[in-house]
Structures are given as C-alpha cells and as structure tokens.
N, C-alpha and C positions, 0 to 999 in steps of 0.2 A: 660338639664332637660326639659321633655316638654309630655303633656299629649298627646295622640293620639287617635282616633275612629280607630279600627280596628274591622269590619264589625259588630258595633254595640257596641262593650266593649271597655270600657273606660280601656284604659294602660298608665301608668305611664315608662315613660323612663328617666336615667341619662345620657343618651348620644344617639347615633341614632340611631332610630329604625331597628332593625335586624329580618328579618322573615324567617323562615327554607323554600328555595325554593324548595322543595317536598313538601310543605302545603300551600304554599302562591299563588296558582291557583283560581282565582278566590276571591278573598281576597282585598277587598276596603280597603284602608289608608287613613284618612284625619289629619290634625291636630286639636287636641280638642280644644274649646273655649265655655267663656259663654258668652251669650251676655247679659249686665245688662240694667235695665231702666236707663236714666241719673238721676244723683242728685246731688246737690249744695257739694259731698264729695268726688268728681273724681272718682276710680273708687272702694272707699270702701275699706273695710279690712273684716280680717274673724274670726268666732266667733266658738270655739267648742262646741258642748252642746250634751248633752247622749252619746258619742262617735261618733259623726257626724260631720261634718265641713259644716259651712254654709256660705254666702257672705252677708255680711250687708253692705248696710239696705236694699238688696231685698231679704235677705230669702232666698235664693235658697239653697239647698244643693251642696253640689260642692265634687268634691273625693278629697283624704286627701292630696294629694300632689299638690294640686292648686295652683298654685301661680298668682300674681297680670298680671304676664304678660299673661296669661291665660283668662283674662278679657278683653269684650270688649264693650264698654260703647253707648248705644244708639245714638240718635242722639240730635244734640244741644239742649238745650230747648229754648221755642216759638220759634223756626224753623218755623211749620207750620203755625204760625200768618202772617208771610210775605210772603203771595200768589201770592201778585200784583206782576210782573214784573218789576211798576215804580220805578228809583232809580235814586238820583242824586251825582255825583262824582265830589270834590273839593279836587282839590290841595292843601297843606298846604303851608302857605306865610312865614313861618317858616323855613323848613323842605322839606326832598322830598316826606314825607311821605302825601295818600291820605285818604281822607275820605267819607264814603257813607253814603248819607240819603235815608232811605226806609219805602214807605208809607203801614202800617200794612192793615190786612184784615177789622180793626176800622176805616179805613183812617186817625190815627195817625202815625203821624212824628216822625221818630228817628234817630239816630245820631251815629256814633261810635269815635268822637273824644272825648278825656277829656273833654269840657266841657259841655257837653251834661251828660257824664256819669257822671260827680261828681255834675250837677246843672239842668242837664233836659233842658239847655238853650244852645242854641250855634247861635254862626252867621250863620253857614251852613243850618240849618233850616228856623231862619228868613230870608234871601236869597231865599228859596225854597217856602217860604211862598209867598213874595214877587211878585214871579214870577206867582205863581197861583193864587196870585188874582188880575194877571193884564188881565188873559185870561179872 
C-alpha cells in the first residue's frame, strides 16, 4: 500500500505499482510523501472534515489513503541553534555509553546525558566550564 507521483497525480496502490508499457514512455514514477513541520506529536495523525482528509497539526491536505508511513517529518527542532562546530565528548564512568556537550549559537552549554536533561546540571558541563575558563 503506498501512494505514488506518477508524472504529477497522486495514485494510490495496494500493492506495486503496474503501468501499461505502450503508455509508460516517457512517464516519471516517484514514491509520494509529505514532508510535515516537526512537532512535539511525532508525526501526527489525521483529521477528516468536508469530505477531505487532512494531517494535523500542519493542516495539509493529504489524499484519502494516506497513511502515517507516508509522512515524513522535518528536521529536529533547535537543530539550527547549534551552528558552532565546538563540541566536547565524555565517556561515561558508568557505562559505554558517551556523551556530548555543545555550545548553542547563545554560547549556552548543553548536555545530552540524564542529568542535564532532568536538572539542566551535569558534571560534563561543569568540566567544559572548567576548561574554558582556564584559557
């Protein structure tokens, strides 16, 4: 089941796409998708209204056989707050897992281990802090 651009119209297939080769000369096939804005509800669900099917919460119209795997969701959000390049990489003393500090386009510090995310505090920061204000 999967939607497809065939040279401009939007088709709907339950299985894969078949085109009569005496008409398929010249005939572009791509697979259809919509790409949605991100938002904090993945990538949404869909809403009927006047006999239309729509994708909430961006509103688009979508054709009736849409499904979610049809969707394809922007990119992270504040992505492009972290422009700088500088980033610092800590091992965890735990675990093998690591961790990144990267300084935003505000020259704020942030963190991707739990404790950063559940308290805004971590040692991998104050470390990084550390280090910069010894230059």
């Amino acid at each position: 089941m999967a939607l497809w651009n065939v040279s401009g119209n939007i088709v709907w297939t339950d299985g894969s796409l078949s085109l009569d080769p005496t008409e398929a000369n010249g005939v572009q096939v791509m697979r259809h998708t919509y790409t949605v804005p991100y938002s904090n509800v993945g990538k949404g669900a869909f809403l009927e209204k006047d006999g239309k099917k729509f994708h909430t919460p961006s509103w688009i119209e979508v054709h009736p056989k849409t499904t979610l795997d049809d969707i394809v969701v922007e990119k992270k959000p504040f992505e492009e707050l972290f422009v700088e390049s500088k980033k610092w990489t800590f091992k965890s003393s735990s675990s093998d897992k690591e961790y990144t500090v990267k300084r935003n386009k505000h020259g704020n510090l942030s963190c991707d281990c739990w404790g950063y995310i559940a308290h805004k505090k971590c040692k991998h920061i104050k470390e990084v802090n550390a280090d910069i204000s010894t230059l």
